[in-house]
Predicted model as a PDB file, atoms N, CA, C, CB and O in Angstrom, pLDDT in the B-factor column:
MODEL        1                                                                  
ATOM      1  N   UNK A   1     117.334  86.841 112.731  1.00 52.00           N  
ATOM      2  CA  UNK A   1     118.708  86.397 112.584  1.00 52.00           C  
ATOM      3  C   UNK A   1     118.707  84.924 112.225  1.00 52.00           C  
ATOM      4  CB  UNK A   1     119.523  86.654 113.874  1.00 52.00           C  
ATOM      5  O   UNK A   1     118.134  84.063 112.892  1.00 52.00           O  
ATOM      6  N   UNK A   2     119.563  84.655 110.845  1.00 69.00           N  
ATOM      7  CA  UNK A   2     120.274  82.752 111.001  1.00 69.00           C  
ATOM      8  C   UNK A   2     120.640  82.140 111.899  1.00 69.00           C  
ATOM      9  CB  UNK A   2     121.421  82.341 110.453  1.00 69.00           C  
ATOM     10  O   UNK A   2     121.868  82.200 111.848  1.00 69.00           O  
ATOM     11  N   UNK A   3     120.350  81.565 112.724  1.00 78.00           N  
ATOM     12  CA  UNK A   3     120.611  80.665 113.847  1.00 78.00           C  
ATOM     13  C   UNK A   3     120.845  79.398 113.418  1.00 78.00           C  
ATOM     14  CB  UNK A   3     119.580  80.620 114.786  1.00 78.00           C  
ATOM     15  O   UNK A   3     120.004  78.677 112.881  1.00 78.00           O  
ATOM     16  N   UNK A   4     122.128  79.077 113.677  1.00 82.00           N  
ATOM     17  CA  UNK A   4     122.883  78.185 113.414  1.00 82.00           C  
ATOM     18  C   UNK A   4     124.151  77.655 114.822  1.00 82.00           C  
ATOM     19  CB  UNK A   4     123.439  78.780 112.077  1.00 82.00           C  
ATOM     20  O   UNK A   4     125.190  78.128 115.282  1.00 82.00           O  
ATOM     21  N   UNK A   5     123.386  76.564 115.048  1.00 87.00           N  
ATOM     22  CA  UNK A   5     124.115  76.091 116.073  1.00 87.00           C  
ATOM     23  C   UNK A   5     124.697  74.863 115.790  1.00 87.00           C  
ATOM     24  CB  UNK A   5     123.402  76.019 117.169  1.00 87.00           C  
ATOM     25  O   UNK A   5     124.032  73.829 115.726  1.00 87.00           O  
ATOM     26  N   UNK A   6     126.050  74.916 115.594  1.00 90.00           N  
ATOM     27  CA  UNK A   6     127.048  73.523 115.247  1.00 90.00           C  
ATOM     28  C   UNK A   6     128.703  73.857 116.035  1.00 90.00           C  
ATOM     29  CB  UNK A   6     127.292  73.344 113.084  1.00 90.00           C  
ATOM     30  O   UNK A   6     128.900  74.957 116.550  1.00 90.00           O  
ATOM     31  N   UNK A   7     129.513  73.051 116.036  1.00 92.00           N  
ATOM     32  CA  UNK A   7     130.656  72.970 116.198  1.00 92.00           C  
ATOM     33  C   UNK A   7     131.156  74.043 115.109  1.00 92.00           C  
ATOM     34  CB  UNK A   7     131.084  71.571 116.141  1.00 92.00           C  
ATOM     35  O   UNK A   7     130.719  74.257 113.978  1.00 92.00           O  
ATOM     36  N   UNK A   8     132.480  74.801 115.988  1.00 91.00           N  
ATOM     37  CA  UNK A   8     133.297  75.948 114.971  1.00 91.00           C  
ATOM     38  C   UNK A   8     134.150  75.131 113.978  1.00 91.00           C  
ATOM     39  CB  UNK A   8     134.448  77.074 115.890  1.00 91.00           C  
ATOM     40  O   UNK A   8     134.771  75.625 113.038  1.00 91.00           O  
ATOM     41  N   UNK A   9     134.094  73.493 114.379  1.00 93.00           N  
ATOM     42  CA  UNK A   9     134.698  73.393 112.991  1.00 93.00           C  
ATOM     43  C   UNK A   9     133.937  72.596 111.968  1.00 93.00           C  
ATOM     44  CB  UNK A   9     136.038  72.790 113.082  1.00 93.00           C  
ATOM     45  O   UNK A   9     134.495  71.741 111.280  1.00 93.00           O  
ATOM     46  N   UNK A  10     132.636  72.887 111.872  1.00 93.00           N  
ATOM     47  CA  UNK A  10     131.713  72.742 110.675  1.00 93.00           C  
ATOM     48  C   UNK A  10     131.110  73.616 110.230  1.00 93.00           C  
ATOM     49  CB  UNK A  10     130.866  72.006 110.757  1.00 93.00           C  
ATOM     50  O   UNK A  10     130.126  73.434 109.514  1.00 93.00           O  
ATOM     51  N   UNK A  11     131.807  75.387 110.728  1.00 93.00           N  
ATOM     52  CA  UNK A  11     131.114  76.608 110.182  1.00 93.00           C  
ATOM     53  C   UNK A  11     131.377  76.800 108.847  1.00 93.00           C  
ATOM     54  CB  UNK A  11     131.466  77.819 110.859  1.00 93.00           C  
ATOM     55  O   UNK A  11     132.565  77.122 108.882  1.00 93.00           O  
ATOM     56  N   UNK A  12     131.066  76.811 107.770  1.00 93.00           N  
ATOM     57  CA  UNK A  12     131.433  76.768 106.387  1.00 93.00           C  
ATOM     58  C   UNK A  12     131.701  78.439 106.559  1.00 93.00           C  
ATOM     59  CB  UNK A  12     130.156  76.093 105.145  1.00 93.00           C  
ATOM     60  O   UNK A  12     131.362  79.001 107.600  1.00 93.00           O  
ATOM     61  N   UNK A  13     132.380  79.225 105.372  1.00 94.00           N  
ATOM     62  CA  UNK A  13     132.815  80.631 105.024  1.00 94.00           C  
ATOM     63  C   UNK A  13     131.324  81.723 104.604  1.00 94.00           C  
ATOM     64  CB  UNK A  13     133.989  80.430 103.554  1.00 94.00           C  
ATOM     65  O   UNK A  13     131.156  82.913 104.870  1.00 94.00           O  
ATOM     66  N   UNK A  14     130.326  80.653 103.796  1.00 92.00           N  
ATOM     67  CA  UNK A  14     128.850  80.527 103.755  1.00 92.00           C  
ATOM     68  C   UNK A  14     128.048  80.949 104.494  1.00 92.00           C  
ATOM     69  CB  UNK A  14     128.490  79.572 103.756  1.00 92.00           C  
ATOM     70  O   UNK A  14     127.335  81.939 104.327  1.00 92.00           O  
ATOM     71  N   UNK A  15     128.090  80.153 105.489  1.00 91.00           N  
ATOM     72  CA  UNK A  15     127.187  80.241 106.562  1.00 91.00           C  
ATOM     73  C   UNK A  15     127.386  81.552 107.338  1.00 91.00           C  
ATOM     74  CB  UNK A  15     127.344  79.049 107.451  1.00 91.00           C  
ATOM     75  O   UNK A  15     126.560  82.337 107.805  1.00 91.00           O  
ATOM     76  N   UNK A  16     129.355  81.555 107.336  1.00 93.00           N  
ATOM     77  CA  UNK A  16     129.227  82.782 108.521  1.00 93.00           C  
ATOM     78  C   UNK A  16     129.076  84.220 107.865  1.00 93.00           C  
ATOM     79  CB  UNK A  16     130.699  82.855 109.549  1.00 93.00           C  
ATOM     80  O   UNK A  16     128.937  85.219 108.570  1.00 93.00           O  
ATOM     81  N   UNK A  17     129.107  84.267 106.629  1.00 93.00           N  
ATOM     82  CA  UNK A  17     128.993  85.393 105.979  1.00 93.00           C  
ATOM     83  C   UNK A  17     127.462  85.645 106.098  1.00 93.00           C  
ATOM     84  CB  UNK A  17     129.582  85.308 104.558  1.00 93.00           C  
ATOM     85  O   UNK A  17     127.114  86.761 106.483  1.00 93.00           O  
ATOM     86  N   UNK A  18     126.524  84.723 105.805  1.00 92.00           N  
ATOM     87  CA  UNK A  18     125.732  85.086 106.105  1.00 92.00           C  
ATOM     88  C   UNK A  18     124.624  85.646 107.506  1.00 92.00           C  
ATOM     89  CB  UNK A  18     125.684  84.536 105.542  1.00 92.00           C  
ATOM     90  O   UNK A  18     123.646  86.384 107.629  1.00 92.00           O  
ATOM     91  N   UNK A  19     125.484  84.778 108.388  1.00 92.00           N  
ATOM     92  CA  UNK A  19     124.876  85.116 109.866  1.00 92.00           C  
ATOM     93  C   UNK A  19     125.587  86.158 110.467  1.00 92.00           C  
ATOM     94  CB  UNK A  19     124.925  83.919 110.891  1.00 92.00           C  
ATOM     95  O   UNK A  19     125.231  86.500 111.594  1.00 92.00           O  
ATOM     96  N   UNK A  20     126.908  86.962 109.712  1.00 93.00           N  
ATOM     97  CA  UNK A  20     127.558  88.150 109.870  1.00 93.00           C  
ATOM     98  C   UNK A  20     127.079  89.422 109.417  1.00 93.00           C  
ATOM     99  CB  UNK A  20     128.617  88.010 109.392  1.00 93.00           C  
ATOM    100  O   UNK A  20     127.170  90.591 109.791  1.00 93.00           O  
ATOM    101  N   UNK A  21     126.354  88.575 108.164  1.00 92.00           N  
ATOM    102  CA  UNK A  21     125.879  89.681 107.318  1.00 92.00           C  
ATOM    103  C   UNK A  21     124.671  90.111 108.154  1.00 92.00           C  
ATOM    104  CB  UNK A  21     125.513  89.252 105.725  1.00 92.00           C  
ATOM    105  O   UNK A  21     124.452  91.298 108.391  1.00 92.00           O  
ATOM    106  N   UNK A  22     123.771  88.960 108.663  1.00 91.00           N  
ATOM    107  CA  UNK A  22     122.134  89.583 108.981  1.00 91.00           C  
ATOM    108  C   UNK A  22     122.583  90.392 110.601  1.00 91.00           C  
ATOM    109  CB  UNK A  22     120.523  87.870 109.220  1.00 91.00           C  
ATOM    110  O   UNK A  22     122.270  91.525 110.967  1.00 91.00           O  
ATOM    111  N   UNK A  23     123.383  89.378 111.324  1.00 91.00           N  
ATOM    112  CA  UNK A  23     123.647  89.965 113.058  1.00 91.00           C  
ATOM    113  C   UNK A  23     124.670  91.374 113.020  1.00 91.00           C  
ATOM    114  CB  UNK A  23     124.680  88.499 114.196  1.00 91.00           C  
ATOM    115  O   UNK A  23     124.645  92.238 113.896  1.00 91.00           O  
ATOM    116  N   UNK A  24     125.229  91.389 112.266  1.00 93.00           N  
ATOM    117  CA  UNK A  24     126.217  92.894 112.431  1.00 93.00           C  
ATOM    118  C   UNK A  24     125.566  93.863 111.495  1.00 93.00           C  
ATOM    119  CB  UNK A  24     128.044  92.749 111.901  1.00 93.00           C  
ATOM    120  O   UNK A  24     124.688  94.689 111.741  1.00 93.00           O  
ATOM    121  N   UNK A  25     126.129  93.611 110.455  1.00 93.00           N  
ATOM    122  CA  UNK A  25     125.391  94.222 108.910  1.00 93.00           C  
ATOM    123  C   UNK A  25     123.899  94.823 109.197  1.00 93.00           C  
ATOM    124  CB  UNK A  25     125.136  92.776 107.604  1.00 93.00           C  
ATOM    125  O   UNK A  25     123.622  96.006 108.999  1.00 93.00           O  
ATOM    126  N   UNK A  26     123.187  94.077 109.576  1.00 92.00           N  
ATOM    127  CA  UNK A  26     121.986  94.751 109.693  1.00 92.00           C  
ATOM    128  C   UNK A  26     121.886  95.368 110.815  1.00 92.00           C  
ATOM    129  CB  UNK A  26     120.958  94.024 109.545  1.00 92.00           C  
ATOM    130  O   UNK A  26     121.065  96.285 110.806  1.00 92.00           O  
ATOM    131  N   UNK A  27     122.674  95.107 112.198  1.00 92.00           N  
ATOM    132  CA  UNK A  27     122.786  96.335 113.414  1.00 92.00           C  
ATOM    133  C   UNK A  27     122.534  97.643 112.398  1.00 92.00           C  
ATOM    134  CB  UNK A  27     124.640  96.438 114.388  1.00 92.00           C  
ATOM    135  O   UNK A  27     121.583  98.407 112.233  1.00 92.00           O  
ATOM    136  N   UNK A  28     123.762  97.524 111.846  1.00 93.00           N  
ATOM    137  CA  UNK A  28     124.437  98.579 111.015  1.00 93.00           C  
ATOM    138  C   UNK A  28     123.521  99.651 110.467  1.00 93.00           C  
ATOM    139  CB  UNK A  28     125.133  97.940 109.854  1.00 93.00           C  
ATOM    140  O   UNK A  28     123.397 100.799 110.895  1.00 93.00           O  
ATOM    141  N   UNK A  29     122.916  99.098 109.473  1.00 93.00           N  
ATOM    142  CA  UNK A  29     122.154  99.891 108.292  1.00 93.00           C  
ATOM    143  C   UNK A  29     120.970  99.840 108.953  1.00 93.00           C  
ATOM    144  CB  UNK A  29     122.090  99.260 106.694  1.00 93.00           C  
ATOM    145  O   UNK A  29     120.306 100.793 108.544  1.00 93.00           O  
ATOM    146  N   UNK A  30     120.270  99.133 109.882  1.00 90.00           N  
ATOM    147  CA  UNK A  30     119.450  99.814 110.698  1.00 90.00           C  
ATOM    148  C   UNK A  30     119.512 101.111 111.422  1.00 90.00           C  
ATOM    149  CB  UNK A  30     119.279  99.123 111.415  1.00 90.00           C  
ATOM    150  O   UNK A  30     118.745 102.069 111.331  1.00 90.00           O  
ATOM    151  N   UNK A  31     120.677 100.945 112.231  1.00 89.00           N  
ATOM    152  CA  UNK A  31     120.946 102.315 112.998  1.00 89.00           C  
ATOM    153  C   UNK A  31     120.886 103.375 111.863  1.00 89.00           C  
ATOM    154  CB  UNK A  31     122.511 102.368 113.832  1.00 89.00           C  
ATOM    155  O   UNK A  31     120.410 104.488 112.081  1.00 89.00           O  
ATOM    156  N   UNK A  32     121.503 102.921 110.333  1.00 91.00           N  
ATOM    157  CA  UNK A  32     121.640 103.619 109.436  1.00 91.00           C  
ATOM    158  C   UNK A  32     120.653 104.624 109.892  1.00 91.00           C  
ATOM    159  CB  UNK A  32     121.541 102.992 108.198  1.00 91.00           C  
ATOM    160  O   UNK A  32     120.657 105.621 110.615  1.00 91.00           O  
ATOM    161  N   UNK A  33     119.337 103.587 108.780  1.00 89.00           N  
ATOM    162  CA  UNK A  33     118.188 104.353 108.735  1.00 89.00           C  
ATOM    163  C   UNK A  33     117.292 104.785 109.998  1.00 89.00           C  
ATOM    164  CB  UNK A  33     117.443 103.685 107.914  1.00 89.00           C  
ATOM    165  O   UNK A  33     116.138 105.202 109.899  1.00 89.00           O  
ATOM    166  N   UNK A  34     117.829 104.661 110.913  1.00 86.00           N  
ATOM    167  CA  UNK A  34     116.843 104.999 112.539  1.00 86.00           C  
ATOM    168  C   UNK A  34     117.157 106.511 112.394  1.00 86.00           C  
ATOM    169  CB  UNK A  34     117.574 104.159 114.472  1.00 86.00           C  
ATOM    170  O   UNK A  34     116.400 107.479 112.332  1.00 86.00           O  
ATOM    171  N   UNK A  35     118.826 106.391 112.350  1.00 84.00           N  
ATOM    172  CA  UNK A  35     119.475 107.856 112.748  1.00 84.00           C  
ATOM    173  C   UNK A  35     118.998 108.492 111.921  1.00 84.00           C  
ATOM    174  CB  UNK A  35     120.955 108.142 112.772  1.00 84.00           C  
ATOM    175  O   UNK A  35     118.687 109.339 112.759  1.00 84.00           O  
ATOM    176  N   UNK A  36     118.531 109.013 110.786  1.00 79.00           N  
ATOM    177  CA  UNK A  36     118.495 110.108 109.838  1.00 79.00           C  
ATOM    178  C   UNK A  36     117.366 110.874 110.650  1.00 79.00           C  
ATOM    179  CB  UNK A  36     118.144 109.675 108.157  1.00 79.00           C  
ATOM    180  O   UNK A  36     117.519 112.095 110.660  1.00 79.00           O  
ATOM    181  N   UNK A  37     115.837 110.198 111.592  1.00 77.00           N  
ATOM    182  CA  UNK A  37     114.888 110.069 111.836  1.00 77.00           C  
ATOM    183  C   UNK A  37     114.864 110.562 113.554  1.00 77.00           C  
ATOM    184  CB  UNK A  37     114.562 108.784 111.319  1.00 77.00           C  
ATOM    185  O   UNK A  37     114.028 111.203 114.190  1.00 77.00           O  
ATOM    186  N   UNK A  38     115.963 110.043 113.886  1.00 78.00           N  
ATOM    187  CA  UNK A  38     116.324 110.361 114.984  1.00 78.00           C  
ATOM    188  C   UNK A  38     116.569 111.580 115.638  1.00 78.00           C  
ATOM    189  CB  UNK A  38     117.055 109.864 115.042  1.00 78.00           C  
ATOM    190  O   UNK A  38     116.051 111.896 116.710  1.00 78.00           O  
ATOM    191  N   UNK A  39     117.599 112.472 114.798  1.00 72.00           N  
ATOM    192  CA  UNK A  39     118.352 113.080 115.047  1.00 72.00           C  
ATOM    193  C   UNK A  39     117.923 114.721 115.587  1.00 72.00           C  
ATOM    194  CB  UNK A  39     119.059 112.837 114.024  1.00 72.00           C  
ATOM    195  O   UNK A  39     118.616 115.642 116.018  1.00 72.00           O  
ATOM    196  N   UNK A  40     116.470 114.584 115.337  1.00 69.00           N  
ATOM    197  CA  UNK A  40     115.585 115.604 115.521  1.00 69.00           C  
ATOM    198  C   UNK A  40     114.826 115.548 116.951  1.00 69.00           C  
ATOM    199  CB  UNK A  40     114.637 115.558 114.373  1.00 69.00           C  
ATOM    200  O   UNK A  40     114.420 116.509 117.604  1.00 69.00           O  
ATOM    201  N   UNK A  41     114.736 114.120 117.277  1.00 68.00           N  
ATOM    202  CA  UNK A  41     114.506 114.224 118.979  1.00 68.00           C  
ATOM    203  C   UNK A  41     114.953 113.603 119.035  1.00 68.00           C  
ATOM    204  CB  UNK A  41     113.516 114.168 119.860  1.00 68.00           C  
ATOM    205  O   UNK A  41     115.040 112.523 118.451  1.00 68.00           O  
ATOM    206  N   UNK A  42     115.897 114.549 120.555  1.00 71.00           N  
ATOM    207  CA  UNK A  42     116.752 113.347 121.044  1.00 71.00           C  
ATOM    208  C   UNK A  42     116.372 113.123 122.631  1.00 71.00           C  
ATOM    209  CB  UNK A  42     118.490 113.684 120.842  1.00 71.00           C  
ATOM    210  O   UNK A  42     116.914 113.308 123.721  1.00 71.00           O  
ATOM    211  N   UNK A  43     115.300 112.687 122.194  1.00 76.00           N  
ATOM    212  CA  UNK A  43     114.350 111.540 123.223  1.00 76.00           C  
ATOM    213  C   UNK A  43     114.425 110.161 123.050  1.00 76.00           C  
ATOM    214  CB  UNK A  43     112.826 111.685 123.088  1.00 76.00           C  
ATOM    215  O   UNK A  43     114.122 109.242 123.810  1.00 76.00           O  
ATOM    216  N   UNK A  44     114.864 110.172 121.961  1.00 78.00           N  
ATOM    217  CA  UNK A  44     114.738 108.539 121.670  1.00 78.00           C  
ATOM    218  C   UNK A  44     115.811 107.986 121.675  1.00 78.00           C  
ATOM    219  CB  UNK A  44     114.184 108.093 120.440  1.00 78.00           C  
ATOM    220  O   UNK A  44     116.860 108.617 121.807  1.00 78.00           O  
ATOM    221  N   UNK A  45     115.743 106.386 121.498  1.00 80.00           N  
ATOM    222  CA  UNK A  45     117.381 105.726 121.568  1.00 80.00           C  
ATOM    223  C   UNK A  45     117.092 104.495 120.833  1.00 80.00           C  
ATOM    224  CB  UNK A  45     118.136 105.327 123.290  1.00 80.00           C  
ATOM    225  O   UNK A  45     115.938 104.169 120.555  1.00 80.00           O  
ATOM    226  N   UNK A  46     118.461 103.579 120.410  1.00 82.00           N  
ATOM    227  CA  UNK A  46     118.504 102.719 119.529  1.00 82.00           C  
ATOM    228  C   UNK A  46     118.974 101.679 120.422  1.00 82.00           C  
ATOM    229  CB  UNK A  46     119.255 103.057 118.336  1.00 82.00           C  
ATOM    230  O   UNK A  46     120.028 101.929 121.006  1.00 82.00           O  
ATOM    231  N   UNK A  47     118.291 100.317 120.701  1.00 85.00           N  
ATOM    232  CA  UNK A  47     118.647  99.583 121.036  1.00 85.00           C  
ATOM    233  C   UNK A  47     119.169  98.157 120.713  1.00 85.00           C  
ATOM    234  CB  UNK A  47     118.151  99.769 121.473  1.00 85.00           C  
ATOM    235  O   UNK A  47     118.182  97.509 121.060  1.00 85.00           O  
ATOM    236  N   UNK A  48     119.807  97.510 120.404  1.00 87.00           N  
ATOM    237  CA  UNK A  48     119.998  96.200 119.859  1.00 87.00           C  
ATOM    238  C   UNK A  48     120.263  95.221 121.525  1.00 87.00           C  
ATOM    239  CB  UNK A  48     121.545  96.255 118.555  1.00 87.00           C  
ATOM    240  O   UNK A  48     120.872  95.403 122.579  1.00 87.00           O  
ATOM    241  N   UNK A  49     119.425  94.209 120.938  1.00 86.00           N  
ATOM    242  CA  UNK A  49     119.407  93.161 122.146  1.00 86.00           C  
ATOM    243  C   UNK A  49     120.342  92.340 121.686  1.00 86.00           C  
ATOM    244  CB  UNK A  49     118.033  92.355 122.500  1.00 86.00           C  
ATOM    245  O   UNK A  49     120.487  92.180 120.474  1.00 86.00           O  
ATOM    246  N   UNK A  50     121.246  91.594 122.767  1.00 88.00           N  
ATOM    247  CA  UNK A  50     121.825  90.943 123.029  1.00 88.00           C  
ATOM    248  C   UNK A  50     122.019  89.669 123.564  1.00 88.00           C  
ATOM    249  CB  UNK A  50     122.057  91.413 123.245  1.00 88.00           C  
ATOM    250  O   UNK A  50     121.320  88.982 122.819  1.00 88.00           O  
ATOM    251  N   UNK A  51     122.453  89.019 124.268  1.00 89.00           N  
ATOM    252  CA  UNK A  51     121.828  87.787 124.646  1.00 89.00           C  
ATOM    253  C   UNK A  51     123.189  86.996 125.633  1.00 89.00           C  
ATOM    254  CB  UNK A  51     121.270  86.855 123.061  1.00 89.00           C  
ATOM    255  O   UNK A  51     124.349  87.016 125.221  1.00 89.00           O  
ATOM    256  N   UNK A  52     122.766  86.291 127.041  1.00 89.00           N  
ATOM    257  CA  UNK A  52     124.116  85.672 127.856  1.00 89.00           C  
ATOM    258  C   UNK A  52     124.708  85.151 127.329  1.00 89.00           C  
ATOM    259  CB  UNK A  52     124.126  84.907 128.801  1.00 89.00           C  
ATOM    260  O   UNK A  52     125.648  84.779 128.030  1.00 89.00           O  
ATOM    261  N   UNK A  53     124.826  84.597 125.704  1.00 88.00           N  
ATOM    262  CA  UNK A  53     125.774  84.216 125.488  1.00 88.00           C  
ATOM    263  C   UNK A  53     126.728  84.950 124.928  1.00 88.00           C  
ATOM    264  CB  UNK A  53     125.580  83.413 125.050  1.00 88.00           C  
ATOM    265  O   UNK A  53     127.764  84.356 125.224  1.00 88.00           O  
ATOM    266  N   UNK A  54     127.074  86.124 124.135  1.00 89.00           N  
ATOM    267  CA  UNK A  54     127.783  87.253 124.577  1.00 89.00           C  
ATOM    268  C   UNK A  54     128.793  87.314 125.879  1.00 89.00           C  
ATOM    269  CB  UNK A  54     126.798  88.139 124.764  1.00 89.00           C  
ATOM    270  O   UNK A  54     129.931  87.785 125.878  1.00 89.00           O  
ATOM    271  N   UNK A  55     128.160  86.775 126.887  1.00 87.00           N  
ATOM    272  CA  UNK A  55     129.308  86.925 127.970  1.00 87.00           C  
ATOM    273  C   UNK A  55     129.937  85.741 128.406  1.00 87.00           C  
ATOM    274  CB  UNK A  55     128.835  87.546 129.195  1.00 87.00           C  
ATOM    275  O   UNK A  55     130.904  85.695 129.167  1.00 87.00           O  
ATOM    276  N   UNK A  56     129.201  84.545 127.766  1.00 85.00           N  
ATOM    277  CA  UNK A  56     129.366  82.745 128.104  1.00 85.00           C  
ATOM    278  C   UNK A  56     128.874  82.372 126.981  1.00 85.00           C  
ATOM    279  CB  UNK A  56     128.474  81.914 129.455  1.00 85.00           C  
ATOM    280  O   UNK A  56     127.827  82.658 126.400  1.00 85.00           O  
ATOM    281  N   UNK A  57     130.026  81.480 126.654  1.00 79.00           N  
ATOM    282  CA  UNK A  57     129.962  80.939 125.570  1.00 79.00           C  
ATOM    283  C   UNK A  57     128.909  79.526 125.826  1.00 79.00           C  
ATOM    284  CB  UNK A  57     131.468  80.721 125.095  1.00 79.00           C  
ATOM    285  O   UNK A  57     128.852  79.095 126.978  1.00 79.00           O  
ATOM    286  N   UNK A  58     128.200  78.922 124.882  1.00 87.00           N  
ATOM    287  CA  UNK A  58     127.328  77.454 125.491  1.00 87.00           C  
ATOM    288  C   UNK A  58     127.906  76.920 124.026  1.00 87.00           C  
ATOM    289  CB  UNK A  58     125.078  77.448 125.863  1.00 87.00           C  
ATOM    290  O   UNK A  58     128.319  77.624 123.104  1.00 87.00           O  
ATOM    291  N   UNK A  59     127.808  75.372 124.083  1.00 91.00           N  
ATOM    292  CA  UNK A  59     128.537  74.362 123.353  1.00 91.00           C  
ATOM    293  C   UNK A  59     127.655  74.795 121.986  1.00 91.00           C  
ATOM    294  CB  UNK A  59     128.439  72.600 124.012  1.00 91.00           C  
ATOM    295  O   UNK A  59     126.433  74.767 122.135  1.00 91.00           O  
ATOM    296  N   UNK A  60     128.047  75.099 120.980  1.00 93.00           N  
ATOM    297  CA  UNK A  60     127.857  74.505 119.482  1.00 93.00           C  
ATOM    298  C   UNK A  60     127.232  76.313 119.718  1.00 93.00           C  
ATOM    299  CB  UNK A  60     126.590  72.619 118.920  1.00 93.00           C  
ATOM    300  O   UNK A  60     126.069  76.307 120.123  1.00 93.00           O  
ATOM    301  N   UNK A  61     127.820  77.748 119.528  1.00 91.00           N  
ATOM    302  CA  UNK A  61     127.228  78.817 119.701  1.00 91.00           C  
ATOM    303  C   UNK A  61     127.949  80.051 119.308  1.00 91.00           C  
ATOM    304  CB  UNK A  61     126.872  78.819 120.886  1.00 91.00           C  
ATOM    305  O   UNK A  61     127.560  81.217 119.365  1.00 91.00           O  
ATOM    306  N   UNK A  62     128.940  79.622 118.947  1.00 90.00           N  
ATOM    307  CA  UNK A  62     130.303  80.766 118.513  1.00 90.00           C  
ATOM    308  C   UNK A  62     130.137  81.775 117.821  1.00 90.00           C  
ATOM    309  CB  UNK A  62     131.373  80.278 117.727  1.00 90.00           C  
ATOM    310  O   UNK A  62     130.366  82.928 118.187  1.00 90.00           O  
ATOM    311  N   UNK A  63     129.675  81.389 116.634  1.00 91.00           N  
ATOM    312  CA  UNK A  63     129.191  82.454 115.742  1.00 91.00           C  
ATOM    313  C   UNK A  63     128.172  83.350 116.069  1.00 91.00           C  
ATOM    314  CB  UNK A  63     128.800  81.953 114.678  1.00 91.00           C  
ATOM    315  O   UNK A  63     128.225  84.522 115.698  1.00 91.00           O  
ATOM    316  N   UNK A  64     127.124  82.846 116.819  1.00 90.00           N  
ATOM    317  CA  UNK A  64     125.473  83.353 117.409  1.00 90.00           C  
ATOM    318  C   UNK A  64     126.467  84.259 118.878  1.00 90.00           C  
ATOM    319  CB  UNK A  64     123.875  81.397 118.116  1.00 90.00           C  
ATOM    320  O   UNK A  64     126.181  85.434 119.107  1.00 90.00           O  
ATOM    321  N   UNK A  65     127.730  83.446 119.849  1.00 91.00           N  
ATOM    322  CA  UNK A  65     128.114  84.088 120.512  1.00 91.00           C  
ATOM    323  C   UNK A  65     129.392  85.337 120.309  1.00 91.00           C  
ATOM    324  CB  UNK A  65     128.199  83.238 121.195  1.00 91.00           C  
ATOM    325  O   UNK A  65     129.932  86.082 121.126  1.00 91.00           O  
ATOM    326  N   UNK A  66     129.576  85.140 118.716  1.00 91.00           N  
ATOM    327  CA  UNK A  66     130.442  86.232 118.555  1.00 91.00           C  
ATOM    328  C   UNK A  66     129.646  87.648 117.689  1.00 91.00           C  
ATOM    329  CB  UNK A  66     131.784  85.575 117.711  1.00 91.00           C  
ATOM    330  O   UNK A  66     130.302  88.650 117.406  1.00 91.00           O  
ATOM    331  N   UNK A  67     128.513  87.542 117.430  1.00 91.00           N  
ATOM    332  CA  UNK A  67     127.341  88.286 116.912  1.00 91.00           C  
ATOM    333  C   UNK A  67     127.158  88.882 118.152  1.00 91.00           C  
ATOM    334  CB  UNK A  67     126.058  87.485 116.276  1.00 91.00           C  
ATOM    335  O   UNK A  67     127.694  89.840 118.708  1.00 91.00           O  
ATOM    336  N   UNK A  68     126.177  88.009 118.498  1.00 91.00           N  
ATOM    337  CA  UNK A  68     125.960  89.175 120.263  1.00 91.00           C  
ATOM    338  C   UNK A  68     127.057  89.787 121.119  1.00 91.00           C  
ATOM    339  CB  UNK A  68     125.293  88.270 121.625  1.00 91.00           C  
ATOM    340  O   UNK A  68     126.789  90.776 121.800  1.00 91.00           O  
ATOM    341  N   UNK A  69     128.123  89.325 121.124  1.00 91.00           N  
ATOM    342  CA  UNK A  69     129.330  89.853 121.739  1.00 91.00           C  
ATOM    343  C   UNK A  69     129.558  91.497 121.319  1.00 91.00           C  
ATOM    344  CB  UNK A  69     130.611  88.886 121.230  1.00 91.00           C  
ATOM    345  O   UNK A  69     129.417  92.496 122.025  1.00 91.00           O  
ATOM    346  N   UNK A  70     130.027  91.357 119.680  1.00 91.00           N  
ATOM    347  CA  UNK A  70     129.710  92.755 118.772  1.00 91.00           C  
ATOM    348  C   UNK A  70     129.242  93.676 119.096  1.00 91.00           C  
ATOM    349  CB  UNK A  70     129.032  92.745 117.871  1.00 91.00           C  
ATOM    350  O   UNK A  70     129.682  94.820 119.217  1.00 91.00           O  
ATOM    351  N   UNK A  71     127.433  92.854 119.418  1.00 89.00           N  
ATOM    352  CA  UNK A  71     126.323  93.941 119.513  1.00 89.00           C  
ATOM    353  C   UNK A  71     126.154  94.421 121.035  1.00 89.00           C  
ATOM    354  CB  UNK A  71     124.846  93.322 118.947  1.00 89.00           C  
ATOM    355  O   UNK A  71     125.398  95.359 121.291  1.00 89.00           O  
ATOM    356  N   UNK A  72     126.852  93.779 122.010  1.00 87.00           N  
ATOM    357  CA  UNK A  72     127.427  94.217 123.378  1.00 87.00           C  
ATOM    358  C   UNK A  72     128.502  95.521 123.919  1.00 87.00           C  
ATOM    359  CB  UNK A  72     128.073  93.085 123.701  1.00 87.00           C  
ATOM    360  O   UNK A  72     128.571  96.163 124.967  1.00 87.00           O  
ATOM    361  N   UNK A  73     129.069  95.532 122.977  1.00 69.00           N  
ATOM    362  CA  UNK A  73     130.182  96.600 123.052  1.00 69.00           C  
ATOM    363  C   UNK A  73     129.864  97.806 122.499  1.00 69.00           C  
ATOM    364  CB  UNK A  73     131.382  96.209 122.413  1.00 69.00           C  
ATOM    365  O   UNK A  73     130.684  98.724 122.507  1.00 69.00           O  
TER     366      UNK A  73                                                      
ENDMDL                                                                          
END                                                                             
């Protein structure tokens, strides 16, 4: 993941597209391709890690804490 830690008001439209794109987007089309693979035992499971800031925000982390938040729910 882009890790980018600044104040929310120096996030350019740029930046967050891209750290949206790799932290959600790629949840995404991962699970995509897990599930096709999956679906035949269902022994297995898909996990995405997360991280405390998801539940607490820490100074200069918004974007990194609204990514993990996402991948929390």
């Amino acid at each position: 993941m882009l890790l980018r830690y600044e104040p929310v008001t120096s996030i350019t439209e740029a930046v967050a597209d891209q750290m949206l794109g790799i932290g959600i987007k790629g949840a995404i089309w991962g699970a995509q391709a897990l599930l096709t693979y999956m679906k035949s035992d269902r022994s297995t499971a898909l996990i995405n890690m997360s991280s405390p800031v998801a539940g607490r925000g820490y100074p200069n982390t918004a974007m990194y804490s609204l990514i993990k938040g996402a991948l929390t729910t």
